[in-house]
C-alpha positions as CSV (number, residue, x, y, z in Angstrom):
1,X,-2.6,-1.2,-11.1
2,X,-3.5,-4.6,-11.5
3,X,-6.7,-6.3,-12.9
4,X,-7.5,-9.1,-10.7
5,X,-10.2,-11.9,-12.0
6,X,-13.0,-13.1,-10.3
7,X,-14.7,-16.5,-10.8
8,X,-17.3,-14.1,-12.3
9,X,-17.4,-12.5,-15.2
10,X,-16.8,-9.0,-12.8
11,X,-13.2,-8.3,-12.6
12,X,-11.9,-5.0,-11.2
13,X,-8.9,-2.8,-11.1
14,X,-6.9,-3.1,-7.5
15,X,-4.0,0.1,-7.1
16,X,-0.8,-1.3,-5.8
17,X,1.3,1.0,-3.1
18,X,5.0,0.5,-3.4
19,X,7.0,0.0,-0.2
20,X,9.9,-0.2,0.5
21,X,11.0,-3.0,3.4
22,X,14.3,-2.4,4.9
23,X,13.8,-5.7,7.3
24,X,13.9,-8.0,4.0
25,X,15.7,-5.1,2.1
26,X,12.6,-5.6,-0.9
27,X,10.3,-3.5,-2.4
28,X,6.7,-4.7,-1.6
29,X,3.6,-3.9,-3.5
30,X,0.7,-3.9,-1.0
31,X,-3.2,-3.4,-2.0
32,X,-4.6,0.2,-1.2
33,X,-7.5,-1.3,0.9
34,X,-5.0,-2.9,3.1
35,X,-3.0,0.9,3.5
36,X,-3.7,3.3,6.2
37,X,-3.2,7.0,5.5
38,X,-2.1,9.0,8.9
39,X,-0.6,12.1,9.7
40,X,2.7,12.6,11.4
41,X,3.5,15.3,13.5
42,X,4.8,17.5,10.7
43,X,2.0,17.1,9.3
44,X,2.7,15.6,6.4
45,X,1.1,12.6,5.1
46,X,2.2,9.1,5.6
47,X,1.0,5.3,4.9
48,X,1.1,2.6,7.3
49,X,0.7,-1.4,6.1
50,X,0.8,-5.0,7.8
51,X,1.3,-7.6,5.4
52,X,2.5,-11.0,4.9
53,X,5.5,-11.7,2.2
54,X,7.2,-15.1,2.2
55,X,5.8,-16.2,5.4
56,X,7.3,-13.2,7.3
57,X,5.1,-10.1,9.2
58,X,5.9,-6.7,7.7
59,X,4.8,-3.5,9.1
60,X,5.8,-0.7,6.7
61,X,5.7,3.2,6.5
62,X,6.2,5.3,4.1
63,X,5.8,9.3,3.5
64,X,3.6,9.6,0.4
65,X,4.0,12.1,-2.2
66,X,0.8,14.3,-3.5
67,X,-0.5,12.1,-5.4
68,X,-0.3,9.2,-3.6
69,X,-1.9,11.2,-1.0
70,X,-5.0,12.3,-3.7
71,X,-5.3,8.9,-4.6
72,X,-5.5,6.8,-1.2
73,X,-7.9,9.9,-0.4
74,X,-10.8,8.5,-2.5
């Protein structure tokens, strides 16, 4: 969790998902808004990112655990 300031006096808490990326071989901490919760065909849980780091395009998956799952469910 990080608290992220506003030029406001309203700053708010933003949750950071961990991936991991194997193309830069880096973990990368990606906001929850920016994470997309999908379902393999296992069923199990899973989150899906795009982001930017260093310039580069990243798409990253990863299989969440229970609570990651409870808390991106919000």
């Amino acid at each position: 969790m990080v608290l992220v300031q506003n030029g406001s006096n309203s700053d708010r808490e933003v949750n950071l998902m961990k991936f991991y990326s194997v193309q830069i071989r880096e973990s990368v901490e990606v906001p929850d808004d920016q994470v997309e919760v999908v379902t393999m065909k296992n069923g199990k849980l899973a989150a899906k990112a795009k982001t930017t780091h260093n310039g580069r395009e990243l798409k990253l998956f990863k299989i969440l655990s229970k609570e990651d799952a409870a808390r991106l469910k919000k």
